[in-house]
C-alpha positions as CSV (number, residue, x, y, z in Angstrom):
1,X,-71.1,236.2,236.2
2,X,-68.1,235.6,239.0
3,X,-70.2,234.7,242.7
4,X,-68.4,238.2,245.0
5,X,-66.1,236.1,247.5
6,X,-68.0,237.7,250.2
7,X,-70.9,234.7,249.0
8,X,-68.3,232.0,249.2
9,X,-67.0,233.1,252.4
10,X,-70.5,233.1,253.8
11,X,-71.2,229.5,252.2
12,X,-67.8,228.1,253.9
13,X,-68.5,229.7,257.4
14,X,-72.3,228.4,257.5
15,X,-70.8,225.0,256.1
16,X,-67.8,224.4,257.4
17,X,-68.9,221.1,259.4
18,X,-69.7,219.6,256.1
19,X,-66.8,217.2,254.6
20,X,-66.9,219.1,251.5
21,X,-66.1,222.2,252.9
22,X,-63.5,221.5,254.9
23,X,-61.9,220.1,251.6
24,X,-62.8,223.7,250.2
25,X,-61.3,225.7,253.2
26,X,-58.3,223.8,253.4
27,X,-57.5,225.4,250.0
28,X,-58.1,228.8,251.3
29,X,-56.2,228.5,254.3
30,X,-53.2,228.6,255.7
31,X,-50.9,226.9,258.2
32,X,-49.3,229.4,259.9
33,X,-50.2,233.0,259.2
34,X,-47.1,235.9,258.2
35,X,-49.3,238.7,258.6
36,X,-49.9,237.7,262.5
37,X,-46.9,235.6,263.7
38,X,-43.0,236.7,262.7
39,X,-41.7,232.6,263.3
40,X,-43.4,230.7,260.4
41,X,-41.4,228.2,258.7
42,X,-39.6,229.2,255.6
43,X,-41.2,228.1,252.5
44,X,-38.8,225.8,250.8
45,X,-37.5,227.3,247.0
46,X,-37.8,225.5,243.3
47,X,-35.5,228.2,242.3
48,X,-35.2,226.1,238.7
49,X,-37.9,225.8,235.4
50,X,-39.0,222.5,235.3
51,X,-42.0,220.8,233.2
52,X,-43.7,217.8,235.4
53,X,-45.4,215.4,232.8
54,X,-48.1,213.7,234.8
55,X,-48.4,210.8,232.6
56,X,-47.0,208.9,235.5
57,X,-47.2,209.4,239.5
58,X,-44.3,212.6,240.4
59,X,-42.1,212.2,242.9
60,X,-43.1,212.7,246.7
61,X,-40.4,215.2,247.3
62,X,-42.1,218.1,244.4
63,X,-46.2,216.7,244.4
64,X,-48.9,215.7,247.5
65,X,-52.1,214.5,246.9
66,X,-53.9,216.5,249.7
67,X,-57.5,214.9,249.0
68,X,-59.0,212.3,248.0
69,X,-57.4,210.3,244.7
70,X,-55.6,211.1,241.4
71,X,-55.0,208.8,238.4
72,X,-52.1,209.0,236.1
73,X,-51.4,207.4,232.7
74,X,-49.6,208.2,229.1
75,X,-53.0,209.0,227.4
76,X,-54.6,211.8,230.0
77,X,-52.0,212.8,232.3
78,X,-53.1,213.2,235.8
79,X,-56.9,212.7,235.9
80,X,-59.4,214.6,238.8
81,X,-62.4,212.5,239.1
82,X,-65.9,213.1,241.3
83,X,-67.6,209.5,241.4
84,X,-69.7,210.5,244.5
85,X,-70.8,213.5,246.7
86,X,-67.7,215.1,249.0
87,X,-65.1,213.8,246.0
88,X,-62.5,216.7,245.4
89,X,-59.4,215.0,244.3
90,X,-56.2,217.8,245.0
91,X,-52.2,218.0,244.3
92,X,-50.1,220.7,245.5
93,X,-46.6,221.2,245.0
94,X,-44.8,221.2,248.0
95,X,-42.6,223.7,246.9
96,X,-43.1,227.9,246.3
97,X,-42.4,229.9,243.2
98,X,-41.1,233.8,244.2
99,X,-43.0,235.4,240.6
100,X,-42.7,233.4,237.4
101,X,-44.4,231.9,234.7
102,X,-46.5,229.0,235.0
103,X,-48.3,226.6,231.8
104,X,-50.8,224.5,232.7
105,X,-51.7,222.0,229.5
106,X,-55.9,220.6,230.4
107,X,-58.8,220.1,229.6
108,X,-61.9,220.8,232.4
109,X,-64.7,218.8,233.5
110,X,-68.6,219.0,231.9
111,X,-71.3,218.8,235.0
112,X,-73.9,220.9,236.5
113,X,-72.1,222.6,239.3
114,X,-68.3,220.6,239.0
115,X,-65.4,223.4,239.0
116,X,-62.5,222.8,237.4
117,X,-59.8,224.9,239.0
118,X,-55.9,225.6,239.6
119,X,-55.2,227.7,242.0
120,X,-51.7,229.5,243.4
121,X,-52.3,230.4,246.9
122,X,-49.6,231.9,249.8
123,X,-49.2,232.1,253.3
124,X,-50.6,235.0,253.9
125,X,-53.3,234.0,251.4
126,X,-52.1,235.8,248.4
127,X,-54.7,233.8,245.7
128,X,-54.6,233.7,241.5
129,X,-56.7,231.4,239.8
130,X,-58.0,229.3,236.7
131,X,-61.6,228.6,237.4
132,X,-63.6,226.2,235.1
133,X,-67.2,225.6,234.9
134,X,-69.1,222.4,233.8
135,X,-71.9,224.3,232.8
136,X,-70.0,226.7,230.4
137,X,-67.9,224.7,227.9
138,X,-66.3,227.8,226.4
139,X,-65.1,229.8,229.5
140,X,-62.1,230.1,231.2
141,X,-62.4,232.5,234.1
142,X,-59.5,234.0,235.8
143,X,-59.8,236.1,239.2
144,X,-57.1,237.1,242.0
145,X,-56.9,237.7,246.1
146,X,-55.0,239.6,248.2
147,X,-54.2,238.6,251.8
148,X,-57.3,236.7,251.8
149,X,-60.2,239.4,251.4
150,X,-63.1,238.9,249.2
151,X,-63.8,241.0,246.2
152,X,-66.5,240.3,243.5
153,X,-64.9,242.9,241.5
154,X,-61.5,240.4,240.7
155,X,-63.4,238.1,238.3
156,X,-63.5,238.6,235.0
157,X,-64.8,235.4,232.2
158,X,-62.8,234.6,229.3
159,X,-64.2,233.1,225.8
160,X,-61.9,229.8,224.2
161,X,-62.2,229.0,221.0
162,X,-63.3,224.9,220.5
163,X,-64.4,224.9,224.2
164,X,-62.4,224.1,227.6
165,X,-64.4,220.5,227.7
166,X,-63.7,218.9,224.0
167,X,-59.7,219.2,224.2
168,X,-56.5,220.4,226.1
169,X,-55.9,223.9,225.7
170,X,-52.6,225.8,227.4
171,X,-53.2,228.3,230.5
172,X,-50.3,230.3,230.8
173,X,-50.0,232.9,233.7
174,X,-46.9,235.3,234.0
175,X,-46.5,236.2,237.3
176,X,-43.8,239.4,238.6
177,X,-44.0,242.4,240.8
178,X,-44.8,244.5,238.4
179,X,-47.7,242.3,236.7
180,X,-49.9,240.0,236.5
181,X,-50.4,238.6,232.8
182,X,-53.0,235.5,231.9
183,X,-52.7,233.7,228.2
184,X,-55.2,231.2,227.0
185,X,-53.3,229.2,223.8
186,X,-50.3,231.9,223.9
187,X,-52.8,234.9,223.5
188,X,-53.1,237.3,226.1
189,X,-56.8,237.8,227.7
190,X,-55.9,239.7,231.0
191,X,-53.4,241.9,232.2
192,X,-53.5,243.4,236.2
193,X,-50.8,245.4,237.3
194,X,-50.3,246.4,240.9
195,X,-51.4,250.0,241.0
196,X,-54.9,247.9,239.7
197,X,-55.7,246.0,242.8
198,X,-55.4,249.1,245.5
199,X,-58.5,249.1,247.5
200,X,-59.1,252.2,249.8
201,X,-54.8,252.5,249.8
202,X,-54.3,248.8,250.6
203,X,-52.6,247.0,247.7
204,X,-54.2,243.5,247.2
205,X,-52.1,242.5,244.2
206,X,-50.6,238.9,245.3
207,X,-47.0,239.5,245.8
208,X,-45.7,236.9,248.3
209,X,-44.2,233.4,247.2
210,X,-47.3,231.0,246.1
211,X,-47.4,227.1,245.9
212,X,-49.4,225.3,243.6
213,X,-53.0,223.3,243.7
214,X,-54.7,221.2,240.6
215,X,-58.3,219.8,241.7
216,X,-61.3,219.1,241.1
217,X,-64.8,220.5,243.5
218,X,-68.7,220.7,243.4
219,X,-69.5,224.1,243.7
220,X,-73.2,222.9,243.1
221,X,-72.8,220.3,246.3
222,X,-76.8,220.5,247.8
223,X,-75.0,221.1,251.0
224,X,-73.6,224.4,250.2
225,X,-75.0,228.0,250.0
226,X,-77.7,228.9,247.4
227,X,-75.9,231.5,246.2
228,X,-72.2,229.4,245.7
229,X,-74.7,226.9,244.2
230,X,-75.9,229.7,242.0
231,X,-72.3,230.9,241.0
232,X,-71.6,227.5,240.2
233,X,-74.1,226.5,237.9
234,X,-77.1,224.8,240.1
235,X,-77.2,221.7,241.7
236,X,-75.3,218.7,241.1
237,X,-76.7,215.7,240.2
238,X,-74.0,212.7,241.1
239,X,-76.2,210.1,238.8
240,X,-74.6,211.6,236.5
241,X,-71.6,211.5,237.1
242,X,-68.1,210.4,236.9
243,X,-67.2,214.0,236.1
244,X,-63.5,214.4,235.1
245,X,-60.8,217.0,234.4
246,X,-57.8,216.2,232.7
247,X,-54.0,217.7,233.2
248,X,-51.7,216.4,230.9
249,X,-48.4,218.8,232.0
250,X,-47.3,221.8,234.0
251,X,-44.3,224.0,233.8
252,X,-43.2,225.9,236.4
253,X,-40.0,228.6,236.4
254,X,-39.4,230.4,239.4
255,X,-38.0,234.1,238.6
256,X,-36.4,233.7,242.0
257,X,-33.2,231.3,243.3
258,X,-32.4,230.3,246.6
259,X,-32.8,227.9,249.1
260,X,-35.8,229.1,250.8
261,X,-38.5,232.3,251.6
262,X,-38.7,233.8,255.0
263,X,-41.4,236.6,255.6
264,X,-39.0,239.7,257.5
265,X,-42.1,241.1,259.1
266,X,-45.7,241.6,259.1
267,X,-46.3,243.7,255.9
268,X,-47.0,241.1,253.3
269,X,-45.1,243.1,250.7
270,X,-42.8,241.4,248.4
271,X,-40.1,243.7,250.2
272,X,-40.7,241.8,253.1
273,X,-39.8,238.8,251.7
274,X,-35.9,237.4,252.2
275,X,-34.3,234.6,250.4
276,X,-32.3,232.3,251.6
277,X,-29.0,231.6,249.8
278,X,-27.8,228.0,248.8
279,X,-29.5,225.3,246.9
280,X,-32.9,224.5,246.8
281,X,-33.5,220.8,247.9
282,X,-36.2,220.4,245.2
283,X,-33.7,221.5,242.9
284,X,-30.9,219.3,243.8
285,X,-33.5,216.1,244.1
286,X,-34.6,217.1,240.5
287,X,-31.3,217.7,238.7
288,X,-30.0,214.2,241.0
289,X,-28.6,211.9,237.9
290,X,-30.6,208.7,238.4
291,X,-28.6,205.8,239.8
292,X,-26.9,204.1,236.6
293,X,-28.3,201.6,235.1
294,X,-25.9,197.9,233.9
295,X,-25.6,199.3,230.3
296,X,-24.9,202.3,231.8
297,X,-21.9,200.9,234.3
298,X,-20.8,198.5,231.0
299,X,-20.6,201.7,228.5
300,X,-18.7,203.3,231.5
301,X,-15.8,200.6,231.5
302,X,-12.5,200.6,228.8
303,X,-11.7,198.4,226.4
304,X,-9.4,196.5,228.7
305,X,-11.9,195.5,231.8
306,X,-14.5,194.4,229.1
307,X,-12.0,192.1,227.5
308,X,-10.7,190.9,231.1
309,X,-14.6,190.0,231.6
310,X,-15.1,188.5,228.4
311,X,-12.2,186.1,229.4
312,X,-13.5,185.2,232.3
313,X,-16.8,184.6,231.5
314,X,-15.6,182.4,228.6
315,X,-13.1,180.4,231.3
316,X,-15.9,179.8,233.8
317,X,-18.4,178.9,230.9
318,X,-15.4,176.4,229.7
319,X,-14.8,174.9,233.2
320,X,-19.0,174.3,234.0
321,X,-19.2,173.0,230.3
322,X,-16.6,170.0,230.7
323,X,-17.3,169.6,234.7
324,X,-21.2,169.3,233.0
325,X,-19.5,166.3,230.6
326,X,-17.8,164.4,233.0
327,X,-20.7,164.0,235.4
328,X,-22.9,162.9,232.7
329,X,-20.4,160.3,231.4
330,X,-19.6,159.0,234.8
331,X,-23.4,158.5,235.5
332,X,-24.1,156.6,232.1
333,X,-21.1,154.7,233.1
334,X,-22.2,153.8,236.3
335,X,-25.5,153.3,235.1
336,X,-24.5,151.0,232.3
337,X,-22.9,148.8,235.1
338,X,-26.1,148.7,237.3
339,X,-27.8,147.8,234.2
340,X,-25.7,145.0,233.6
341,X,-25.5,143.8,237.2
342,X,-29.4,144.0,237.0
343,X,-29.8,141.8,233.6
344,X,-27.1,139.1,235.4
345,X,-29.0,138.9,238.4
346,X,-32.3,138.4,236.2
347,X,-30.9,135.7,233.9
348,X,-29.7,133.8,237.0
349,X,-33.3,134.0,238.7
350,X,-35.0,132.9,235.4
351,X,-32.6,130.0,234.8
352,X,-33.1,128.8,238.5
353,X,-37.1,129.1,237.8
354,X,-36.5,127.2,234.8
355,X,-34.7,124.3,236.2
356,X,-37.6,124.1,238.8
357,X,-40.4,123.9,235.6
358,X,-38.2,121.2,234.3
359,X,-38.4,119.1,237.5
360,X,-41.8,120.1,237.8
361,X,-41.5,121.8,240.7
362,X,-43.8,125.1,241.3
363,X,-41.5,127.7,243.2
364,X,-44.4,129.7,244.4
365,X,-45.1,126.5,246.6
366,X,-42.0,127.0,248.6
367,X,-42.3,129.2,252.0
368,X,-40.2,130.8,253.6
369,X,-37.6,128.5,256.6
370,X,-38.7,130.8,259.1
371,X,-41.8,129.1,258.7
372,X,-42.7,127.6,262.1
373,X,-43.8,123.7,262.7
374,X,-47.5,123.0,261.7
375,X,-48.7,120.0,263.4
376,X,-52.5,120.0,261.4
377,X,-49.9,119.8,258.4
378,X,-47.9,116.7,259.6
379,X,-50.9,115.3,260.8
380,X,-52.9,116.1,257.4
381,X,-49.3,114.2,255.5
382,X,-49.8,111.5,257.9
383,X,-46.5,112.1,259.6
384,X,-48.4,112.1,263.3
385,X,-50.5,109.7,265.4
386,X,-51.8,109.8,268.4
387,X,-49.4,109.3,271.0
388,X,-46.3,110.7,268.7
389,X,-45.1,111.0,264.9
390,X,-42.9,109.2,262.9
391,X,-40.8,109.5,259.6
392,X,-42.7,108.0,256.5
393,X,-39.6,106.3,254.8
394,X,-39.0,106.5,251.1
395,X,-40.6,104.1,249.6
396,X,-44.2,105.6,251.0
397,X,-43.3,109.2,249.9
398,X,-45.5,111.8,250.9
399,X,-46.5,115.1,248.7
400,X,-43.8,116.9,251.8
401,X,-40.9,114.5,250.7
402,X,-41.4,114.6,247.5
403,X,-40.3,118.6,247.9
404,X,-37.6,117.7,249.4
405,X,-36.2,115.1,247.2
406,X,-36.9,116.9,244.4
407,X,-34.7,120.3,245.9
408,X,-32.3,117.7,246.7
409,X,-32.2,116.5,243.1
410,X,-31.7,119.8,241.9
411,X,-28.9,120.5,244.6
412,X,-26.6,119.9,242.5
413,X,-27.1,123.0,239.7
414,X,-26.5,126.4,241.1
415,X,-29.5,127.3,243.2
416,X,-30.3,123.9,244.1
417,X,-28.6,124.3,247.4
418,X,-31.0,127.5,248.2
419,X,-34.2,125.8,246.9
420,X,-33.8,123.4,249.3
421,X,-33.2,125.7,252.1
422,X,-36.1,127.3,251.4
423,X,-38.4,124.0,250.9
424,X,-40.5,124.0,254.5
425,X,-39.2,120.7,256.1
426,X,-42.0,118.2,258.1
427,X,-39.8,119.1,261.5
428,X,-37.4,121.6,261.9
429,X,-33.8,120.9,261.6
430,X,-31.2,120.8,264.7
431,X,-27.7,121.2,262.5
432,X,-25.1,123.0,263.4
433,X,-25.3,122.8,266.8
434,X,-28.7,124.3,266.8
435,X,-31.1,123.6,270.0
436,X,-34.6,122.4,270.3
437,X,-37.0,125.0,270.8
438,X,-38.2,123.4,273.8
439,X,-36.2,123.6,276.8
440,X,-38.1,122.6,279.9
441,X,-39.3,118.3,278.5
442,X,-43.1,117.4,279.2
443,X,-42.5,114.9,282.3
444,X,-45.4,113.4,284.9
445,X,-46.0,115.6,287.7
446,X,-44.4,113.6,290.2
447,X,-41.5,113.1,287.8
448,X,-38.1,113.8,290.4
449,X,-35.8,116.6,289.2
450,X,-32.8,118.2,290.6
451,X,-32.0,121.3,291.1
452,X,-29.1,121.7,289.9
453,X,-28.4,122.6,285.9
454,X,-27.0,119.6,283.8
455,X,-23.8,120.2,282.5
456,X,-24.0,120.6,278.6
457,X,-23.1,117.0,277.3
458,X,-21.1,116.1,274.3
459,X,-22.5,114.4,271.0
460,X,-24.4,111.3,270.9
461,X,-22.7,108.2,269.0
462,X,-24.7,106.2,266.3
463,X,-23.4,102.7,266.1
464,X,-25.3,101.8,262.9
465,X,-23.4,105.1,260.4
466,X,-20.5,105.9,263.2
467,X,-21.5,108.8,263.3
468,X,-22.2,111.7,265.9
469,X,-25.7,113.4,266.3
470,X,-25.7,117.3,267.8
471,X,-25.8,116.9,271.8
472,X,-29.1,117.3,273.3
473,X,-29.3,121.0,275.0
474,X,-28.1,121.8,278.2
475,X,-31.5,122.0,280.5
476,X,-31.4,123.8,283.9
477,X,-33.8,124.5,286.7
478,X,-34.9,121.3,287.1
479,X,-37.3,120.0,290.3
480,X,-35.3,118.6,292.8
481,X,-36.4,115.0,293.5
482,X,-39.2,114.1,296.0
483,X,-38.2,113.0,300.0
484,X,-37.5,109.5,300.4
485,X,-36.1,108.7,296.9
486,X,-33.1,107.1,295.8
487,X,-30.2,107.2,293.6
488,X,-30.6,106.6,289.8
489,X,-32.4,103.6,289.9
490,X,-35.7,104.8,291.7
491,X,-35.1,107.8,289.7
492,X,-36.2,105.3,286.6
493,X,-39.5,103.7,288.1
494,X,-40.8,107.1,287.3
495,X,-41.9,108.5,283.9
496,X,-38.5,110.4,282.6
497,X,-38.9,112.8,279.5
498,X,-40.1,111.2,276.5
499,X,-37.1,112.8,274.3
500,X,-34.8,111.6,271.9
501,X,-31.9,113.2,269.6
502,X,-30.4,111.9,266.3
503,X,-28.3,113.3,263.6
504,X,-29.5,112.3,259.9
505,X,-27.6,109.1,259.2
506,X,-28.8,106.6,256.8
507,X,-30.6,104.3,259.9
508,X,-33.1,106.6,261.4
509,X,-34.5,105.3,264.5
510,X,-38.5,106.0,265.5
511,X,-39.1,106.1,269.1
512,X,-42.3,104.7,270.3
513,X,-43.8,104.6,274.2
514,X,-42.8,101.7,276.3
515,X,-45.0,99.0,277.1
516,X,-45.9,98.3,280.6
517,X,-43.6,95.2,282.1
518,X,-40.9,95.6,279.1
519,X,-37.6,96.8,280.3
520,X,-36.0,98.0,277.1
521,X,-37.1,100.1,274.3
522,X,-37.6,98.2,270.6
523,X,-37.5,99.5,267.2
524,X,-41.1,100.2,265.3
525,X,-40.0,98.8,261.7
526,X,-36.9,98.4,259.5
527,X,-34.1,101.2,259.5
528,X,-34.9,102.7,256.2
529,X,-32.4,104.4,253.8
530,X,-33.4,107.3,254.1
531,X,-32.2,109.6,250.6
532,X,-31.8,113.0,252.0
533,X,-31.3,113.9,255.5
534,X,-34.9,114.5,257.2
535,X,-36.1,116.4,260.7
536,X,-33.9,114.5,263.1
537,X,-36.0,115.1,266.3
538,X,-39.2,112.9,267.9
539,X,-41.3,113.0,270.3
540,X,-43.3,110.8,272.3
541,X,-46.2,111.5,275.0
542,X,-46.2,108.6,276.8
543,X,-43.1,108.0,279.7
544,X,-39.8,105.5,279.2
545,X,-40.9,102.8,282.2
546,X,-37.0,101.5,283.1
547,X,-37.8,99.0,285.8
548,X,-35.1,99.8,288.5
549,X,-32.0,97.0,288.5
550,X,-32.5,95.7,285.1
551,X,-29.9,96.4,282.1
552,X,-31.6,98.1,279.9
553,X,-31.8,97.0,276.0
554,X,-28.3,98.5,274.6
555,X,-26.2,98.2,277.9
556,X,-25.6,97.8,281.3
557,X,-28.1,99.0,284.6
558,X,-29.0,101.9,285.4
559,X,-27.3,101.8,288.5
560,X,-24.1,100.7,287.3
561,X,-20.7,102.3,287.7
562,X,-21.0,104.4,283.9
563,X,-24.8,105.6,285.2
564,X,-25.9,105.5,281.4
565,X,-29.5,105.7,281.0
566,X,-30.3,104.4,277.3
567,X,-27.6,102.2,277.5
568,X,-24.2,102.1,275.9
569,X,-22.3,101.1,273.1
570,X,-24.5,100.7,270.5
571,X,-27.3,102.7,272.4
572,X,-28.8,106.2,272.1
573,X,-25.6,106.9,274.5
574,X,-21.7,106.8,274.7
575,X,-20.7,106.5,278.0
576,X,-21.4,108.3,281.1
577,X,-20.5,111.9,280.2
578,X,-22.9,111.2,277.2
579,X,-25.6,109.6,278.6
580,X,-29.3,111.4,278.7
581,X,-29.7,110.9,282.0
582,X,-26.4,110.3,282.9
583,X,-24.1,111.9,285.5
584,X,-25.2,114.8,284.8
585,X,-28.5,114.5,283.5
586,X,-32.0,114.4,285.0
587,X,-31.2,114.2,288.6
């Protein structure tokens, strides 16, 4: 038995706070209402038969989804699910239909109180509908509305063979102004025709244009009215839930064409109703060809452009294939070079290691000349004393010389010349008119000095080799002697700078400290022959006494006219310009 709509109406006014039933009312209701206001927008026209598949989501322009959410796949079509209490999952098309045949392919929901429905509803609220419920899984009932009034008397229950619940069945309703016929599987189970629905002289046969709604509702929600609850079944019971209804397709032909529906008055009659002439915009967006795809644009072109392609593709391809070639033979080229310049560079550092093995030299015990001066080293080799250092000669070869002689030895093969420059030497080299690192001499503290710079002097003869040692450097900022002194020669009764310079001849000379009451300066053994050139610098700590008006050992005074201060000739000195504290030295 069919709940009268004067229940329902009841039920929604009581209820309408509840979430549920404002999902319900919105179905009923309308946005703008014909029968009272003459300026309601015109309903847009399909004007065109069309079959929407839903095995996939439609298009926005024809379908809404006004509650909740609807699935879509290739198996079920569109599928109305109620997971949870105040679930009603809804579409609606958003365009209307002006009479014409509708065929709704589904298959309803089981569940105590769940209501399977689809629904064609106006502005004016002009209602026809499919109603399914879960409780009676082999009726379909249909029932109509016109302009929104209630009647219990509309509903009638219809009996389907196999059950609405177990499989898709087809609902077909065929809609004019002069009837209204409903088919279950092609058969025919209800006809109403107008003169049918006149109530007291009012006609409440739906006539207007309809749009329309697929969903899915609890009629058996606890929240409703006991007697919708009734209608529907009883109470539902979520637990066990989901409950689903399926909709695999719908076809839709609208007996009318135009662009849209406009209500002329008030009436609600069908003769009210103008349409619009031109093209529906549902209808142009679904007869739009769909942008072509690149087979599409490739099928599209003549023989001639696809050869002209072909030909360029095949050029292009040719031109990146042999620009592909040459790269790679120009990089195995010029990595077959490297390759080579690597294996030259490694036979010449092996055949250098292997002249060192031979000699029986380890090349892992050679540092690096930027190595500075270690005196605990020189002093460990017993190259220093305490007062200065001296050069062991040859015969009493030390584990240092013995480097160096050996590098020497091998100078004469091709990396002998870098082996020993990279042999760490007893002292620091002053060669190629390289300066001593010290600038400023160690001198007493009364030790007279001038202030003016000493101008650079030239090199120092040897009269043992003939030959010239690198000038001592150029010192500057010098003391300026204490009042009361003299010339050159008082300049001597103090303790000068205990420096000397040679070059690496074949008589090396070793400077030692004066004695006290000697006036020259004597050798400290034999000039050895020395083999290779060694450090040519000394150093002494104690102070060169020159008694004042005496000629010192290699040459004339002090005082005399060349102002020589080691002497000259055969001394450390060649004349005045080269003298270390000549003209223009420590004054």
């Amino acid at each position: 038995m069919l709940l009268p709509r004067s229940f329902l109406a009841s039920a929604i006014a009581l209820l309408a706070s509840s979430d549920l039933i404002q999902h319900v009312a919105a179905q009923v209701t309308t946005d703008c209402q014909p029968l009272n206001v003459t300026n309601c927008p015109a309903d847009p026209a399909f004007g065109m038969d069309h079959t929407f598949h839903f095995n996939s989501t439609p298009t926005s322009s024809t379908w809404e989804t006004t509650v909740g959410t609807v699935n879509y796949d290739a198996t079920n079509g569109a599928s109305f699910t109620i997971n949870k209490q105040g679930d009603s999952p809804t579409i609606r098309s958003k365009f209307y239909f002006f009479g014409g045949r509708t065929e709704i392919h589904m298959k309803a929901a089981t569940g105590q109180g769940i209501i399977s429905s689809v629904m064609f509803l106006s502005d004016d609220l002009d209602e026809i509908d499919w109603e399914f419920m879960g409780t009676k899984g082999d009726i379909a009932a249909t029932n109509y509305f016109g302009k929104g009034q209630p009647d219990f008397k509309n509903g009638k229950e219809h009996t389907v063979a196999g059950g609405v619940q177990n499989d898709y069945h087809n609902y077909t309703t065929l809609w004019t102004k002069d009837s209204l016929l409903f088919y279950i599987d092609g058969q025919l189970v209800r006809t109403l025709l107008p003169q049918d629905a006149v109530r007291n002289g009012t006609s409440f046969y739906p006539q207007t244009p309809m749009r329309l709604s697929i969903g899915i509702w609890a009629g058996g929600d606890p929240r409703l009215a006991a007697g919708t609850r009734e209608w529907a079944g009883g109470d539902t019971d979520y637990s066990k839930g989901p409950f689903t209804m399926h909709v695999k397709s719908a076809q839709i032909a609208d007996f009318s064409s135009g662009k849209e529906y406009t209500y002329g008055d008030k009436s609600g009659s069908w003769e009210s109703i103008k349409i619009v002439a031109g093209n529906s915009t549902i209808k142009d967006e679904m007869n739009a060809q769909p942008a072509p795809s690149v087979s599409d644009k490739w099928n599209a072109l003549s023989p001639t452009a696809k050869i002209a392609i072909y030909a360029s593709a095949s050029g292009f391809a040719a031109i990146l294939f042999f620009w592909a070639l040459f790269y790679c033979i120009r990089q195995r080229r010029r990595g077959a070079r490297e390759a080579k310049l690597a294996e030259a560079r490694a036979n010449e550092e092996r055949m250098e290691l292997d002249r060192f093995r031979k000699a029986g030299v380890d090349p892992d015990s050679f540092v690096d000349e930027a190595s500075e001066y270690n005196a605990k080293e020189m002093a460990r080799e017993g190259l220093s004393g305490k007062d200065g250092y001296s050069i062991t000669p040859t015969g009493n070869t030390s584990p240092v010389n013995e480097k160096w002689e050996t590098a020497a030895a091998l100078g004469a093969g091709a990396g002998g010349a870098a082996a020993a420059g990279n042999m760490r030497s007893p002292m620091p080299l002053l060669r190629d008119g390289a300066q001593s690192p010290r600038i400023n001499s160690p001198a007493a503290a009364n030790a007279p000095y001038s202030d003016r710079a000493s101008p650079a002097p030239s090199s120092v003869y040897n009269a043992h080799d003939g030959t010239r040692s690198p000038p001592p450097p150029k010192l500057t900022n010098i003391r300026a002697p204490a009042p009361g002194m003299g010339g050159p020669a008082s300049q001597f009764s103090q303790q000068p700078p205990a420096r000397s310079f040679s070059s690496p001849s074949a008589q090396m000379r070793t400077a030692s400290p004066g004695l006290p009451g000697q006036a020259a300066y004597g050798r400290v053994g034999s000039p050895a022959q020395v083999a290779q050139p060694q450090p040519q610098r000394s150093f002494t700590t104690g102070g060169y006494q020159q008694p004042s008006h005496q000629t010192t050992a290699y040459g004339s005074p002090p005082n005399s006219q060349n102002q020589v201060g080691y002497g000259q000739g055969g001394g450390y000195s060649n004349g005045a310009s080269e003298g270390y504290w000549g003209n223009g030295g420590y004054r």
